[in-house]
N, C-alpha and C positions, 0 to 999 in steps of 0.2 A: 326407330325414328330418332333421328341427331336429335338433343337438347339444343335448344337456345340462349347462346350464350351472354343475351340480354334478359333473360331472365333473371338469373339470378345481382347484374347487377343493380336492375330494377327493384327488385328486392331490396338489396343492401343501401338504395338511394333511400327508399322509403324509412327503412328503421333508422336512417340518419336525420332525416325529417322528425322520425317521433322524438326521437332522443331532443331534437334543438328545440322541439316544442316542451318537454317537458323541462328543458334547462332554463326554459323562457319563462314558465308559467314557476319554478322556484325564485327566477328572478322577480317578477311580478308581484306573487304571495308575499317573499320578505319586505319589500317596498312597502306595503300592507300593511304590515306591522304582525305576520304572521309567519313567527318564529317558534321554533324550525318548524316549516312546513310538514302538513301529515300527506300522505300519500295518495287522499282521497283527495285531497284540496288540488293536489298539481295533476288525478288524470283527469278532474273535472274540470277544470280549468285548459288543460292541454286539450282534451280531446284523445285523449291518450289511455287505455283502458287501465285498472291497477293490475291487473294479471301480463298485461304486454308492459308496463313498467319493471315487473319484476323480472320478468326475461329480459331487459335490457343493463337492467342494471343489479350489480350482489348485495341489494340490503339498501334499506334506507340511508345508511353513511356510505355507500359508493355513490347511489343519488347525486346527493348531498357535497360529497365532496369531491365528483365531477363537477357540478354548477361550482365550485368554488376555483376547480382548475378554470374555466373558462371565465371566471371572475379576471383573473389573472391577466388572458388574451385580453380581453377587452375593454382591460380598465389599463394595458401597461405604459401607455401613451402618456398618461396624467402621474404616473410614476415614476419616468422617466425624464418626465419633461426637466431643463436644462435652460439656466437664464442666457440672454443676447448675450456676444465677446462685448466686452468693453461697457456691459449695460453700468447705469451708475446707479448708487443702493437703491434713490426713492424706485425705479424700473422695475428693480430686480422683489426690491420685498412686494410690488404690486402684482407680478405675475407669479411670485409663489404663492401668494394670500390667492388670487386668481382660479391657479390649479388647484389650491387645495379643497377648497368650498366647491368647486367643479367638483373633484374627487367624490368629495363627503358625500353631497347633493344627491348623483345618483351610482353611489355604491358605498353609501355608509350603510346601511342596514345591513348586507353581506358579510361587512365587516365586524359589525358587530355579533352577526349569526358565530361566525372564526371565534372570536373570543369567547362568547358565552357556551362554546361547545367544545371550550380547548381542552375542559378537564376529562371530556368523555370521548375524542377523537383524538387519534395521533394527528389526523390528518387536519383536523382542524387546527389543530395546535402550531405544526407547521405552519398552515395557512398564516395564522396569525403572529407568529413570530416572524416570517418573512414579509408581513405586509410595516411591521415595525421598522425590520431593517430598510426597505427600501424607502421609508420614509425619513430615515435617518437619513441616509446617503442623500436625498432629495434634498435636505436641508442642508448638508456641507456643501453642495454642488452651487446652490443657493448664494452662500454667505463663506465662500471660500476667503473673498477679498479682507473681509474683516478678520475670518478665522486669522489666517498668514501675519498679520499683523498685533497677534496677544502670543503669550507663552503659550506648549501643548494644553496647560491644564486650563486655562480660561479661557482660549479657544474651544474645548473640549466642552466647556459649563456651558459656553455662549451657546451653541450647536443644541445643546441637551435642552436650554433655556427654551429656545424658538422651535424646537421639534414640539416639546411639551404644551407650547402654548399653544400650538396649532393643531393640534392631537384631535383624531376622528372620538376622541370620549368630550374633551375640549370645545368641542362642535353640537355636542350632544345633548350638553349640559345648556349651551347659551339657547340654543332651538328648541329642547324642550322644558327647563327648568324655568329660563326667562325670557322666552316667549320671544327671543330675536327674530328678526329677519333674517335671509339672505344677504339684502344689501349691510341691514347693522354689522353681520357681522363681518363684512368684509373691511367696513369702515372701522371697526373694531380694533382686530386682529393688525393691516395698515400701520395705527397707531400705537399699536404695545410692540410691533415688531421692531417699527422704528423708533421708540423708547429704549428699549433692549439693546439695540445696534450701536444707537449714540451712546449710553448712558456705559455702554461696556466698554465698549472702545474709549471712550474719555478718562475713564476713573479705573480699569481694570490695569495691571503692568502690563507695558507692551514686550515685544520678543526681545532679548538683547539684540544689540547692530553688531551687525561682524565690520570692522574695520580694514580698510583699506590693505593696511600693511598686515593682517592673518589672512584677507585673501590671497595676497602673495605669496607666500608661505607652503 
């Protein structure tokens, strides 16, 4: 008797399902406040047995650091994101303070899973050094117009200045130490961004000007 050859992709649709349920149900627990997730918490939560987790996945930190590759897909939009051509600063520092408190809101705790597990994962480690970098690059992309306008090295401080102050530990600190809001800290951030903006560009050396007569040259 031929097999059918929807069986087995039937099959393989299903443990795709458990898998997204259990990446769902890591996402869910860390939101929680329940870091790092034990094994029993995400297949009760999934609906997903521990024994069919462990055949999906090699260990707790493959788990682990699948939900954090998929952190990646679906948080890469707020990572990426990229101010209007021609926006002018108050626009542009509104919609990075915008995305970022997006970001934080529902994928800081993931974030912070990366970091407090960098010492015992490579893969967390990774994780979490590339979620720095790309929040670097966020902020030059951000505040290009001002960077172009200071020398490399105060451009360089300004970038480090506004990365840091908007930083997912930065977030963490105003949300749980002093009991901000959402909106406070958007109203917040807004204004130390653009303190920062003015206050460098005013008082900081600007680039030297190349003159007329050496672009000739």
């Amino acid at each position: 008797m031929a097999s059918d050859p929807n069986h087995g992709d039937g099959r393989k649709a299903r443990r795709e399902r458990s898998r997204r349920a259990v990446i769902d149900a890591i996402f869910a627990l860390v939101a929680q406040g329940k870091v790092p997730p034990e094994v029993e918490q995400v297949a009760e939560l999934s609906g997903v047995s521990v024994s069919s987790i462990f055949r999906m996945f090699d260990g707790l930190d493959d788990m682990r650091g699948q939900a954090i590759e998929e952190f990646g897909v679906r948080y890469a939009h707020l990572f990426a994101a990229v101010p209007e051509t021609d926006a002018k600063r108050p626009e542009r520092i509104q919609e990075f303070v915008r995305v970022r408190v997006a970001l934080y809101t529902v994928a800081g705790p993931l974030m912070a899973m990366a970091r407090h597990r960098a010492m015992d994962s490579e893969t967390m480690a990774t994780s979490a050094h590339g979620q720095r970098q790309l929040l670097a690059e966020q902020t030059q992309r951000f505040f290009a117009a001002e960077a172009n306008d200071l020398t490399p090295a105060n451009a360089a401080n300004l970038v480090a200045m506004i990365d840091a102050s908007t930083s997912p530990e930065a977030f963490e600190v105003l949300r749980s130490t002093h009991g901000r809001t959402r909106r406070q800290v958007e109203r917040s951030w807004r204004q130390a961004v653009e303190a920062l903006t003015a206050s460098w560009c005013h008082t900081a050396s600007p680039k030297p000007k190349v003159s007329q007569k050496e672009t000739e040259l």
